[in-house]
SERO-4910 file (N, C-alpha, C, O; in steps of 0.05 Angstrom, whole numbers):
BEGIN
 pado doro    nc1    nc2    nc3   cac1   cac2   cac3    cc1    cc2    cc3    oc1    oc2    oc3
  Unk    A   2668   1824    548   2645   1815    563   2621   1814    544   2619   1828    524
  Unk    A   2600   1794    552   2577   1789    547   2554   1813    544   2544   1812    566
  Unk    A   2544   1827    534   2530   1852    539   2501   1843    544   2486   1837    525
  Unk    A   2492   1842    575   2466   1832    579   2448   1850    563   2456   1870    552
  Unk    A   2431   1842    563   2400   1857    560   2403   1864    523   2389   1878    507
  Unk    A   2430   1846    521   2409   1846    486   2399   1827    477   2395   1806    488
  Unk    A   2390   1835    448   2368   1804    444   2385   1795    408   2396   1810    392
  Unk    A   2379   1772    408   2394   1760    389   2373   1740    381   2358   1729    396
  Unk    A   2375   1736    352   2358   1729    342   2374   1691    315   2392   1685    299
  Unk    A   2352   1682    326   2370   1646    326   2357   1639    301   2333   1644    298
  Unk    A   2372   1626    280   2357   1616    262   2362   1582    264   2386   1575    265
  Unk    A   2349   1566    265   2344   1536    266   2357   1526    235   2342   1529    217
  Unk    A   2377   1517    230   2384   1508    203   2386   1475    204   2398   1463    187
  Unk    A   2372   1461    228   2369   1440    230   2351   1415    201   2358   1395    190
  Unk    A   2330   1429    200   2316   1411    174   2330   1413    146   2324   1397    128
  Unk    A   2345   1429    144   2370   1436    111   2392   1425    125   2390   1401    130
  Unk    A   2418   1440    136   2444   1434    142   2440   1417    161   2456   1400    155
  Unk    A   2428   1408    184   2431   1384    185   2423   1356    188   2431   1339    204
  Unk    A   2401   1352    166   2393   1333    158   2403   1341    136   2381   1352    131
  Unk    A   2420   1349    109   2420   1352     90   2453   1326     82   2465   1319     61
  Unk    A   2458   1322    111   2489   1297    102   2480   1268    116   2490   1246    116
  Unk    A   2460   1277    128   2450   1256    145   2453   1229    135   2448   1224    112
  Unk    A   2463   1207    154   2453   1182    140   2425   1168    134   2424   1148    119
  Unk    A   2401   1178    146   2384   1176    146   2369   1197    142   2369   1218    155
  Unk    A   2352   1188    116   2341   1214     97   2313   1217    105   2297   1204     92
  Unk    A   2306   1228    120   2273   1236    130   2252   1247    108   2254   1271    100
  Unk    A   2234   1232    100   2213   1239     88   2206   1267     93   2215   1278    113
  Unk    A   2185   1283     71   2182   1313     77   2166   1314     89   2162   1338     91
  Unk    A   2147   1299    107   2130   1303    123   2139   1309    149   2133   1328    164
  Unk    A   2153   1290    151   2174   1286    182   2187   1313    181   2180   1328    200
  Unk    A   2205   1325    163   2225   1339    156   2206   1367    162   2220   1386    166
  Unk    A   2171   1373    162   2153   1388    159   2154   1386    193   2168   1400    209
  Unk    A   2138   1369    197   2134   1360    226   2155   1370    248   2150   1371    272
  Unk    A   2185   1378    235   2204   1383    255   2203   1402    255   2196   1411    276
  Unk    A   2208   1419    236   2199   1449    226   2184   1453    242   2192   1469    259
  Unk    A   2154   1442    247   2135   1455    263   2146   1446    284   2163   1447    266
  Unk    A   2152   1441    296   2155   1429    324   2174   1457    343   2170   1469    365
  Unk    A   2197   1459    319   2208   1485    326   2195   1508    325   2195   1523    345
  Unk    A   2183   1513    305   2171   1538    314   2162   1544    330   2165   1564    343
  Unk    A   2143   1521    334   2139   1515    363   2144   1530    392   2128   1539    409
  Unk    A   2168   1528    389   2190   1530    416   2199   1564    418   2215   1575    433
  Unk    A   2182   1574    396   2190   1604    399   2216   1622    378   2225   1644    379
  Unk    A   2222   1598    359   2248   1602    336   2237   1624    320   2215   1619    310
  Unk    A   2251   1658    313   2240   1667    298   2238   1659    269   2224   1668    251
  Unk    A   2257   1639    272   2271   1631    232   2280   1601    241   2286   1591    263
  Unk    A   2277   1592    218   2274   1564    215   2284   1565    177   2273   1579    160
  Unk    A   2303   1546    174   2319   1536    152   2310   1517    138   2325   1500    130
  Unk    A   2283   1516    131   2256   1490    121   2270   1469    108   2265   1445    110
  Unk    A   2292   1480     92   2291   1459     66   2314   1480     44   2319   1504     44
  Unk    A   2323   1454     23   2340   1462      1   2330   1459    -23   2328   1437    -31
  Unk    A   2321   1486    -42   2311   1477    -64   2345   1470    -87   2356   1486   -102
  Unk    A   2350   1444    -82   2374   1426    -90   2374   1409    -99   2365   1391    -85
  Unk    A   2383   1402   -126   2373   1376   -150   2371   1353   -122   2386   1352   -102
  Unk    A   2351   1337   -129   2360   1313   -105   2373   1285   -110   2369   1266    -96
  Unk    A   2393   1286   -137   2412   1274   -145   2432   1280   -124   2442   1263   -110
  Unk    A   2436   1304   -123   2464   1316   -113   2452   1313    -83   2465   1297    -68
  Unk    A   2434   1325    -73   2427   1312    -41   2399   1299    -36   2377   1307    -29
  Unk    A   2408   1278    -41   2380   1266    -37   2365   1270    -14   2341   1269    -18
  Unk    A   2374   1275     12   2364   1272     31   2347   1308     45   2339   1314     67
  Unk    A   2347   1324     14   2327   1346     11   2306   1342     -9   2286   1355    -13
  Unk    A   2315   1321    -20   2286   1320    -42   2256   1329    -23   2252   1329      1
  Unk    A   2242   1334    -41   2220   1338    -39   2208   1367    -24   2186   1370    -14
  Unk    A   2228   1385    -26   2229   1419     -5   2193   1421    -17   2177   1424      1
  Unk    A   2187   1421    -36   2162   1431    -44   2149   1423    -22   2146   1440     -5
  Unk    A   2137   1392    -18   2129   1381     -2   2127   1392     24   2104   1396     34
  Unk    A   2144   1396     34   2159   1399     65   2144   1435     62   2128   1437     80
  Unk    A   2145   1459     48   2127   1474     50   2103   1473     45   2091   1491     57
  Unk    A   2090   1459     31   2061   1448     25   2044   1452     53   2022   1461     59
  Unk    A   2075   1435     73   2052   1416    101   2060   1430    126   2062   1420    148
  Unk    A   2067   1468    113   2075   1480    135   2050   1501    132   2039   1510    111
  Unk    A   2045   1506    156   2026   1536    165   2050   1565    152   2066   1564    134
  Unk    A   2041   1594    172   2058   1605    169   2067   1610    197   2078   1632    201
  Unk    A   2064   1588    221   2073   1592    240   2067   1613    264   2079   1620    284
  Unk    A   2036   1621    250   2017   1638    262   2036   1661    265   2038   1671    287
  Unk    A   2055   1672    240   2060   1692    230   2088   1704    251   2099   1726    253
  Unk    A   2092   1682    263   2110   1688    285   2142   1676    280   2163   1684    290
  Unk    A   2139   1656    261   2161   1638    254   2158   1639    219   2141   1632    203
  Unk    A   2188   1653    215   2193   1655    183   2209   1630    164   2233   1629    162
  Unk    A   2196   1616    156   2209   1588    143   2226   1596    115   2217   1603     93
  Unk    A   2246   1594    122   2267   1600     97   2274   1570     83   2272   1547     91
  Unk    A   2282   1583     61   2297   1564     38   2325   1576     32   2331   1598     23
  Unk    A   2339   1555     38   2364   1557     19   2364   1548    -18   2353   1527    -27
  Unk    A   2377   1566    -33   2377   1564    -54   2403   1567    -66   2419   1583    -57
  Unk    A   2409   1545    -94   2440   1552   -102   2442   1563   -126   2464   1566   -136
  Unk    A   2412   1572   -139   2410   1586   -170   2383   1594   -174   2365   1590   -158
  Unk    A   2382   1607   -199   2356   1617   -200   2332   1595   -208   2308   1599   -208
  Unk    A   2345   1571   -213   2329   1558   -217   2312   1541   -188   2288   1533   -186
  Unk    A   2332   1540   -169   2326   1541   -139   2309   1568   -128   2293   1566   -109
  Unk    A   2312   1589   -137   2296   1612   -122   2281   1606   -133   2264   1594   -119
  Unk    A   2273   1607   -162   2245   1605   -172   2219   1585   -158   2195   1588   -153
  Unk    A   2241   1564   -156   2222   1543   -138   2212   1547   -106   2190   1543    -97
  Unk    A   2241   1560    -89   2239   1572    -74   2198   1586    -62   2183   1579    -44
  Unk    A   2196   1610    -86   2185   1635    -88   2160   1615    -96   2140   1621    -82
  Unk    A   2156   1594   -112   2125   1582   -121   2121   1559    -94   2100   1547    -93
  Unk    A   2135   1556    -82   2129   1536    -63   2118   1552    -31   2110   1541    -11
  Unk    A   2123   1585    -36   2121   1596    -15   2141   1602      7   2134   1609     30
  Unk    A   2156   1601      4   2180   1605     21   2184   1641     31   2185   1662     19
  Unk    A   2188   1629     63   2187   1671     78   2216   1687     64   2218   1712     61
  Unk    A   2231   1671     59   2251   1683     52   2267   1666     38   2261   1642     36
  Unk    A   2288   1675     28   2309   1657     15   2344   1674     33   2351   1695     45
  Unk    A   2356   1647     25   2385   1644     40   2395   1634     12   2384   1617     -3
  Unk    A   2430   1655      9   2436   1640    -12   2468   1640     -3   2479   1660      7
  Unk    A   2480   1617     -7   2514   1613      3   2525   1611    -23   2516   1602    -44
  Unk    A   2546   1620    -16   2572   1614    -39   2605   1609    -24   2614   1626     -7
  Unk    A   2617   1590    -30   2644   1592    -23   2662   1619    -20   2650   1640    -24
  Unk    A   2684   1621    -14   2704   1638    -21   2732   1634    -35   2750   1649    -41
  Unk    A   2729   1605    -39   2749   1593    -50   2750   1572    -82   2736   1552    -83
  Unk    A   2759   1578    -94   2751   1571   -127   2748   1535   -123   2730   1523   -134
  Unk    A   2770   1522   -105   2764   1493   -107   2738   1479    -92   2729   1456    -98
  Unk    A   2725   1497    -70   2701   1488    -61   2681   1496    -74   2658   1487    -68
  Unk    A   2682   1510    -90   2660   1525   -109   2663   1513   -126   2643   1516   -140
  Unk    A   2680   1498   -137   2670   1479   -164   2663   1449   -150   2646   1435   -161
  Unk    A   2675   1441   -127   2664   1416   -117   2636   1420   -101   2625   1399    -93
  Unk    A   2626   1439    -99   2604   1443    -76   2586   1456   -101   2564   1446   -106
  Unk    A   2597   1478   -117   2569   1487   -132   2576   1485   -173   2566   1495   -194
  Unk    A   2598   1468   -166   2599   1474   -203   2603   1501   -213   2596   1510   -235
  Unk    A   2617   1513   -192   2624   1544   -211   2647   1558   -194   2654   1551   -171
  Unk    A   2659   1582   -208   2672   1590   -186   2667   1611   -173   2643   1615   -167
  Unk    A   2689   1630   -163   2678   1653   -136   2661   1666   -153   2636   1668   -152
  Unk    A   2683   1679   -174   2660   1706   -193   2636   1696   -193   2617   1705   -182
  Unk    A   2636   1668   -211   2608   1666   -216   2596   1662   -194   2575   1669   -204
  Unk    A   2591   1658   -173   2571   1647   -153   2572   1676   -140   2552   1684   -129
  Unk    A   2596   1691   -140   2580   1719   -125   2565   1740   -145   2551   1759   -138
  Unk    A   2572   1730   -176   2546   1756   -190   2521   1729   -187   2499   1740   -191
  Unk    A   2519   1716   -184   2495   1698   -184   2483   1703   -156   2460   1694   -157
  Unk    A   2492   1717   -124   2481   1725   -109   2466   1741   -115   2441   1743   -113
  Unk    A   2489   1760   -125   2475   1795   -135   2442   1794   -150   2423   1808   -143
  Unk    A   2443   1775   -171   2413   1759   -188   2400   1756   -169   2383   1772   -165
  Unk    A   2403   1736   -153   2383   1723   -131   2374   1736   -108   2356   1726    -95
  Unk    A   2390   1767   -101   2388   1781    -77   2362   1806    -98   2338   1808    -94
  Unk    A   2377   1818   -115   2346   1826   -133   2325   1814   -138   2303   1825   -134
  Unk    A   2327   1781   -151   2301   1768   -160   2277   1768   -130   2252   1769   -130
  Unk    A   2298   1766   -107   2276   1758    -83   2267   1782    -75   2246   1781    -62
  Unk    A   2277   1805    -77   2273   1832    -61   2252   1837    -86   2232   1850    -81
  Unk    A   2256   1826   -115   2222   1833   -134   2202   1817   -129   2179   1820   -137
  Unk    A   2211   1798   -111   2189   1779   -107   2167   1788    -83   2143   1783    -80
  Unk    A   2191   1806    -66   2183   1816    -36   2191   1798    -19   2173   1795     -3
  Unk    A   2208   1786    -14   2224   1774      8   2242   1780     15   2256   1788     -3
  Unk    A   2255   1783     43   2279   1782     51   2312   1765     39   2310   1741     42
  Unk    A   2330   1771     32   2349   1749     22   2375   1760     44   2383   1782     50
  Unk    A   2383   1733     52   2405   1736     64   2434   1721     46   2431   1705     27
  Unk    A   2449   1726     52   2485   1714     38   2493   1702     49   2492   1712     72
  Unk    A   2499   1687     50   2530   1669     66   2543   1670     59   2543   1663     36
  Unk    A   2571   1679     74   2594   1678     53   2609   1643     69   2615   1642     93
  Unk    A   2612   1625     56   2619   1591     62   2652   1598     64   2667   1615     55
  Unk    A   2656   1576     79   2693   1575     80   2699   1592     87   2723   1592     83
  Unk    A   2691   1617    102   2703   1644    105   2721   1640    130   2732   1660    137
  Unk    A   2727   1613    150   2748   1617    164   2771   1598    150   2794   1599    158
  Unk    A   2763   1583    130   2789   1566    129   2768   1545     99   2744   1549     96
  Unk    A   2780   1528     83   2777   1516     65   2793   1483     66   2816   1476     68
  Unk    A   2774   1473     63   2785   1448     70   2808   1440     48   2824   1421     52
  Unk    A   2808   1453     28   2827   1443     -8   2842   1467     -5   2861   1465    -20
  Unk    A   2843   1492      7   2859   1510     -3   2877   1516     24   2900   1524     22
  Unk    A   2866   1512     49   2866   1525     71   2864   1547     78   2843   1556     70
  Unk    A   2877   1562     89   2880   1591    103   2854   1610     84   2862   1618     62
  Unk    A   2831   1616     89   2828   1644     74   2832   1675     87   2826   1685    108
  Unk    A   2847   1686     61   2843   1716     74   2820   1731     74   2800   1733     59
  Unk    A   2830   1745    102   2808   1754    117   2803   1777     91   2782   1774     79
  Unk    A   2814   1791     84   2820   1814     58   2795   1802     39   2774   1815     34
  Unk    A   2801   1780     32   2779   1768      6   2748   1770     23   2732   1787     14
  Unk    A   2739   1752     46   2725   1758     68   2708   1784     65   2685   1785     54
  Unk    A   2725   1807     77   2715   1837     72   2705   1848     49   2686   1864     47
  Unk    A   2726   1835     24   2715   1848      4   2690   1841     -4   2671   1857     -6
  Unk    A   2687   1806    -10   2653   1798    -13   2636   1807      0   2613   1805     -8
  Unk    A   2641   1822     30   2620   1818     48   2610   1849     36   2587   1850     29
  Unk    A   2627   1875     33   2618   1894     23   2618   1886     -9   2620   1906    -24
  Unk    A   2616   1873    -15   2598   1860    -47   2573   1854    -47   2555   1863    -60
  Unk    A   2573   1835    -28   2542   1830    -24   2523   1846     -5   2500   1838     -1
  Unk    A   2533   1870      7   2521   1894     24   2513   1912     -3   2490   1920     -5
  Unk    A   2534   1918    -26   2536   1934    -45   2505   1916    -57   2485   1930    -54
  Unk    A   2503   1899    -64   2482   1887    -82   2458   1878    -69   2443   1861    -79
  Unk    A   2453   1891    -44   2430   1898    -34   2422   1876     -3   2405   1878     15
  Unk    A   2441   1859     -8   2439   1831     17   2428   1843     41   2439   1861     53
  Unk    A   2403   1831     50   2394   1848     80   2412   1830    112   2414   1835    137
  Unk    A   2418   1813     95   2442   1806    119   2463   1788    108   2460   1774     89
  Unk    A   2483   1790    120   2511   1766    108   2516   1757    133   2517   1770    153
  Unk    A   2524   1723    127   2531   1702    145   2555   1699    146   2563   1699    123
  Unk    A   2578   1695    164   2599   1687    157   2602   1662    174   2603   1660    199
  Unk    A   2604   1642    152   2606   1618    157   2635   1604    162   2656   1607    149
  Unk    A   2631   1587    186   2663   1570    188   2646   1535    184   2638   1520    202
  Unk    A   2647   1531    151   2636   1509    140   2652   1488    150   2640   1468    154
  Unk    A   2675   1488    155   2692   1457    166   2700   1460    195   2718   1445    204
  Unk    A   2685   1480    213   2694   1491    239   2724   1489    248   2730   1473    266
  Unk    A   2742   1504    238   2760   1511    238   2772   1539    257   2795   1544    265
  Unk    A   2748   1553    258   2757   1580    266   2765   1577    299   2759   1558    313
  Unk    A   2776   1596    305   2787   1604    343   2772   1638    341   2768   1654    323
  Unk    A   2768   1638    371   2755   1658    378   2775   1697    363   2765   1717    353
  Unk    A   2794   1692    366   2809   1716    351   2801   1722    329   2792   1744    323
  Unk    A   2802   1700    314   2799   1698    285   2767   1706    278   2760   1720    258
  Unk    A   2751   1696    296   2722   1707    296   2719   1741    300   2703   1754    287
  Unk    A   2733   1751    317   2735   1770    327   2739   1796    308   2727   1817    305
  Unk    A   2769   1780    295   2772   1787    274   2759   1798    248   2767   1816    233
  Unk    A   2736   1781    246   2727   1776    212   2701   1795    223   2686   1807    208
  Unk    A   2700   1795    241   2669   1804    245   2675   1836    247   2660   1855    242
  Unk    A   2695   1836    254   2707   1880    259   2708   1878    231   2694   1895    219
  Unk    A   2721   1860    215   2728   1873    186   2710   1877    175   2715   1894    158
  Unk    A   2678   1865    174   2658   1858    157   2631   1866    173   2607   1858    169
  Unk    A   2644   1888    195   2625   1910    201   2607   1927    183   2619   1941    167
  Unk    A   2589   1929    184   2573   1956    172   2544   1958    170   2529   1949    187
  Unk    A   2536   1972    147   2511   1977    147   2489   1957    142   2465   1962    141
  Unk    A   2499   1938    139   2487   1913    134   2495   1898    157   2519   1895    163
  Unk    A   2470   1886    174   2480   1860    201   2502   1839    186   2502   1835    162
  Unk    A   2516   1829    201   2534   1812    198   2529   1787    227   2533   1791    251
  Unk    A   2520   1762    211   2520   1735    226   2529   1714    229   2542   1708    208
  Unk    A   2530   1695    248   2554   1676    243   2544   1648    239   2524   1642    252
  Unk    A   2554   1631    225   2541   1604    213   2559   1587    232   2580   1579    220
  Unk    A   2556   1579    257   2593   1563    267   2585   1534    261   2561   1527    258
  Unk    A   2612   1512    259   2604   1482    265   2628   1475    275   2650   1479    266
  Unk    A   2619   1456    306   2636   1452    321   2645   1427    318   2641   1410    335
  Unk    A   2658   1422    295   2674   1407    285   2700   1400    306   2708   1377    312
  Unk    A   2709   1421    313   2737   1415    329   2741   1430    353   2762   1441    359
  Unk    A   2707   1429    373   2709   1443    401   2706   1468    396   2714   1481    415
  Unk    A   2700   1479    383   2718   1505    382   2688   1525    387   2686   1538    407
  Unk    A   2669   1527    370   2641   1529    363   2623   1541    380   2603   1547    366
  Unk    A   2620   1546    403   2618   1552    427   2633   1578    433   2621   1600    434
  Unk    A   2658   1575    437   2673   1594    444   2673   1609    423   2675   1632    429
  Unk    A   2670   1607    396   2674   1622    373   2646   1641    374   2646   1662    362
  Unk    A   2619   1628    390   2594   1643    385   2598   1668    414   2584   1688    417
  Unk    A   2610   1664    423   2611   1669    460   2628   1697    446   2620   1720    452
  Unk    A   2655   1694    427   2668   1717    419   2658   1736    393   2669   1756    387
  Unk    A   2629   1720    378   2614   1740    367   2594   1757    387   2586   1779    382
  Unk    A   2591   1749    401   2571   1767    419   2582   1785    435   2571   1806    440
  Unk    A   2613   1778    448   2622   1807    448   2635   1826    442   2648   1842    454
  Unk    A   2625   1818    398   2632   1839    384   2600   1845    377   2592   1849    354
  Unk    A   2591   1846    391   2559   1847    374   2545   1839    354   2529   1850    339
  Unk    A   2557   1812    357   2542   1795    333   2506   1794    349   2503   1797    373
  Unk    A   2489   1791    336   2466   1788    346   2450   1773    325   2426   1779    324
  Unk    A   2456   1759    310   2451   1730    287   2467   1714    291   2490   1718    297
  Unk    A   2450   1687    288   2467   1661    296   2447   1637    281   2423   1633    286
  Unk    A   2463   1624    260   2451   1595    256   2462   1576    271   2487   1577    275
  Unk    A   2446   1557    282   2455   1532    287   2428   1515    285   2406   1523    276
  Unk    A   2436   1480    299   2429   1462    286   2419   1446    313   2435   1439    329
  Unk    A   2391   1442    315   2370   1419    336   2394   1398    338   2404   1388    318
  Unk    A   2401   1395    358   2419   1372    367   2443   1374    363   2459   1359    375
  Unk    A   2453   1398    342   2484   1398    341   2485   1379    317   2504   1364    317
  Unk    A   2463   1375    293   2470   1357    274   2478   1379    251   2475   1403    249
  Unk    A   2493   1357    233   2496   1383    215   2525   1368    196   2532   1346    206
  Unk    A   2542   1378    172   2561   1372    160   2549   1383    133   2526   1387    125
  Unk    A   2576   1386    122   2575   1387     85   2583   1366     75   2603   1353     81
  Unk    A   2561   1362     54   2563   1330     34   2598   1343     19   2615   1326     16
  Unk    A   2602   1361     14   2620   1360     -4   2647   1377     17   2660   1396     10
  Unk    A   2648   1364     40   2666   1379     55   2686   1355     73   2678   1351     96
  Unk    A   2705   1344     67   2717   1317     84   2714   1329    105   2716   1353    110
  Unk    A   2708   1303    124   2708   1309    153   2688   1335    166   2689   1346    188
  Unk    A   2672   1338    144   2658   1373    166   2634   1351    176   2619   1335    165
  Unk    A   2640   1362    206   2616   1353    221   2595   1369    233   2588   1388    219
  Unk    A   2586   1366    250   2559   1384    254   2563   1415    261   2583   1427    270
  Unk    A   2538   1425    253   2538   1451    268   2535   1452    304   2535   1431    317
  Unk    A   2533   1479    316   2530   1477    346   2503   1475    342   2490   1483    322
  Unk    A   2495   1464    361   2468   1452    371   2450   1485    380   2456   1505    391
  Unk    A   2432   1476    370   2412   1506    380   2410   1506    407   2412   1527    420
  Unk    A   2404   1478    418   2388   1479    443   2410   1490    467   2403   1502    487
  Unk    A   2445   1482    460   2469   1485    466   2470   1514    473   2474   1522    496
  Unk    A   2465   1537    447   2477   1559    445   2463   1566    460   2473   1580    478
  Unk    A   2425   1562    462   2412   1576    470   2415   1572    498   2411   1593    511
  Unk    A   2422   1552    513   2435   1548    546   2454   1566    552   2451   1578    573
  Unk    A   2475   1571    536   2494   1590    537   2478   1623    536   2488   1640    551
  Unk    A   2459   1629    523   2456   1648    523   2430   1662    539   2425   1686    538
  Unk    A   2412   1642    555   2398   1649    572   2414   1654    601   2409   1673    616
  Unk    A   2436   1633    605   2456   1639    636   2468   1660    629   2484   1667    646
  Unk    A   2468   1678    607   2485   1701    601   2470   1721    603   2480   1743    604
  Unk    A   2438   1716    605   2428   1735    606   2419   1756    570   2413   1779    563
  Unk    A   2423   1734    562   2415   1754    529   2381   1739    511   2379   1716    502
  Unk    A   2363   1757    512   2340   1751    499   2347   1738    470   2364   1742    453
  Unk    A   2325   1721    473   2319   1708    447   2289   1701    446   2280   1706    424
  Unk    A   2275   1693    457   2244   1686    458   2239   1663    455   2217   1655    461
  Unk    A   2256   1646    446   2261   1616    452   2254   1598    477   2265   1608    496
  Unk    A   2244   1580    482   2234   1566    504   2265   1543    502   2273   1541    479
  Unk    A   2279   1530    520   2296   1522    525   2286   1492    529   2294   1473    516
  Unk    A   2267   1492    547   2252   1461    548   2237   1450    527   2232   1426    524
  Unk    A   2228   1471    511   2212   1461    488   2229   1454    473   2226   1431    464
  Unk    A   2251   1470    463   2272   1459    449   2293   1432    459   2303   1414    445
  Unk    A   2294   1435    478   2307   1397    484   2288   1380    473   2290   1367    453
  Unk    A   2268   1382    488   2240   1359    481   2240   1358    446   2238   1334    442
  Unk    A   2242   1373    417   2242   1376    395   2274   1357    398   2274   1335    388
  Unk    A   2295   1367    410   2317   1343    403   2316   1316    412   2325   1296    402
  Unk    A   2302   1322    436   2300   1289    448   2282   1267    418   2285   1243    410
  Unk    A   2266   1285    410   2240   1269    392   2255   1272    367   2242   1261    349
  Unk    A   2275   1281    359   2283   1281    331   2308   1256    341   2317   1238    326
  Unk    A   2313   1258    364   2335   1233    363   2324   1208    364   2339   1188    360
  Unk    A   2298   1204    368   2285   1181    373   2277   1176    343   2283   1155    332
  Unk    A   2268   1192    334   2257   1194    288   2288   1188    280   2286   1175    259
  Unk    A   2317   1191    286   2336   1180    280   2354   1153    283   2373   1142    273
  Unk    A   2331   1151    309   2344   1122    324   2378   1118    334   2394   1100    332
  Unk    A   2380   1151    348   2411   1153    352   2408   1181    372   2392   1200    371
  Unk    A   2434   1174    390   2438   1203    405   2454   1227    380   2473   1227    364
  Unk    A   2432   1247    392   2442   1263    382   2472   1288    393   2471   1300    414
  Unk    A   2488   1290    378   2518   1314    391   2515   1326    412   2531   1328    431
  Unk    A   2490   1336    409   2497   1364    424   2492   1352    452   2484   1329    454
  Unk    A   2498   1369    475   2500   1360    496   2472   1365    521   2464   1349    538
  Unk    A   2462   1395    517   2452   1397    538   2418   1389    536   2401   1398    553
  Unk    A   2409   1371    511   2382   1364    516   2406   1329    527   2401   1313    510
  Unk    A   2413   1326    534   2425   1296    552   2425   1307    582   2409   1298    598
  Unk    A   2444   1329    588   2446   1339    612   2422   1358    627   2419   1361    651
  Unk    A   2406   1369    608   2375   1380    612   2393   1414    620   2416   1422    617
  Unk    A   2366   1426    630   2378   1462    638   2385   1457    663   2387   1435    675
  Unk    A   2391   1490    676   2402   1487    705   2381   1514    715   2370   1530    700
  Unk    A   2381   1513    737   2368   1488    755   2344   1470    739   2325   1477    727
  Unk    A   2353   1445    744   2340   1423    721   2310   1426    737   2291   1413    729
***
């Protein structure tokens, strides 16, 4: 069961993961403008931007920008950056960013197609980046990517899973994500990863409902006591370097699910459709997710 009366806390990874595969590349103003729009709506965390060569994703160029033309959200909404090296945190940390997010694969063939390196290296390169930001005075969170399945390798063990996650607990991480980057996972398997990769450090879940599943997979972190959750304004979302990965679950989605359940978040529900309705119109396309189409209940 659902355990009412707790509060769970939503991070918006809509302006990075999903505008970051987008076919249509939004200027950093717009990309700023959405950002605010969410905070807006009561989001404690918001995913601003990728400090990411913009060869490799064009459609993040300009993160500097996109923090330039942000407030601090009247201190209520924390604008993070994702980063894939120190040369990304550094930029991160001079552009102002509340925190930094840093992902790594679990599997050696998506780690050289996605970051040019493999596991070792990209998990002592957390360990760097989870110190450099805690000297800087920010928060750093982990992701561990691919942690239900790998699109080049398939199956990952849950064993490898546990061990990174107490790797990056050991090297100071104030929270780890476990990500199902090609939405692959079933609710067991969630169930699963999340008992193994219990502890003193929160453990959160990154889902993309690639194959239905995404939903039910967030429904069976919460009644293991997951209480972190990324998802994505409209249910947009994919990895450039992932065949076939399509969007994350829609914020406005989870967050329907989780007000009829009775679990706090501080999120406004109507303010957040209205932010999807107006980002689908800046895309000139319906957006995935379903319930800014169908509205709340009682509408």
């Amino acid at each position: 069961m659902i355990l009412h009366a707790m509060r769970v806390t939503l991070c918006d990874v809509g302006p990075r993961d999903g505008l970051q595969n987008d076919p249509v590349a939004l200027e950093p103003p717009v990309r700023a403008e959405l950002c605010a729009r969410l905070a807006a709506t009561g989001l404690p965390r918001v995913e601003a931007a990728s400090f990411v060569h913009p060869k490799l994703v064009p459609q993040m160029a300009g993160a500097e920008e996109v923090f330039a033309a942000l407030d601090d959200g009247g201190a209520e909404t924390t604008f993070a950056a994702l980063v894939l090296n120190r040369k990304g945190l550094e930029r991160a940390i001079a552009a102002g960013a509340g925190e930094v997010h840093y992902a790594y694969p679990l599997t050696d063939t998506f780690a050289a197609r996605n970051q040019n390196t493999t596991v070792e290296e990209a998990a002592r390169t957390a360990a760097e980046i989870v110190a450099a930001a805690h000297d800087a005075g920010l928060r750093a969170t982990v992701t561990l990517a691919v942690a239900f399945g790998c699109p080049f390798e398939g199956e990952v063990d849950p064993g490898v899973v546990a061990d990174h996650a107490a790797r990056m607990a050991a090297a100071g991480a104030d929270e780890l994500m476990l990500a199902d980057t090609i939405g692959v996972a079933v609710p067991r398997q969630v169930a699963r990863l999340v008992e193994s990769t219990r502890g003193e450090v929160p453990v959160g879940l990154h889902l993309h409902n690639t194959r239905n599943t995404g939903y039910a997979n967030a429904a069976a972190g919460l009644e293991h006591g997951v209480t972190l959750f990324d998802a994505s304004v409209g249910g947009l979302g994919g990895c450039p370097f992932a065949p076939r990965a399509t969007g994350n679950i829609a914020t406005e989605d989870l967050l329907y699910m989780l007000d009829r359940e009775g679990v706090e978040t501080g999120v406004d529900l109507d303010a957040l459709i209205a932010v999807s309705e107006w980002l689908g119109g800046v895309l000139g396309r319906d957006l995935p997710g379903l319930v800014h189409r169908a509205g709340p209940f009682p509408a």
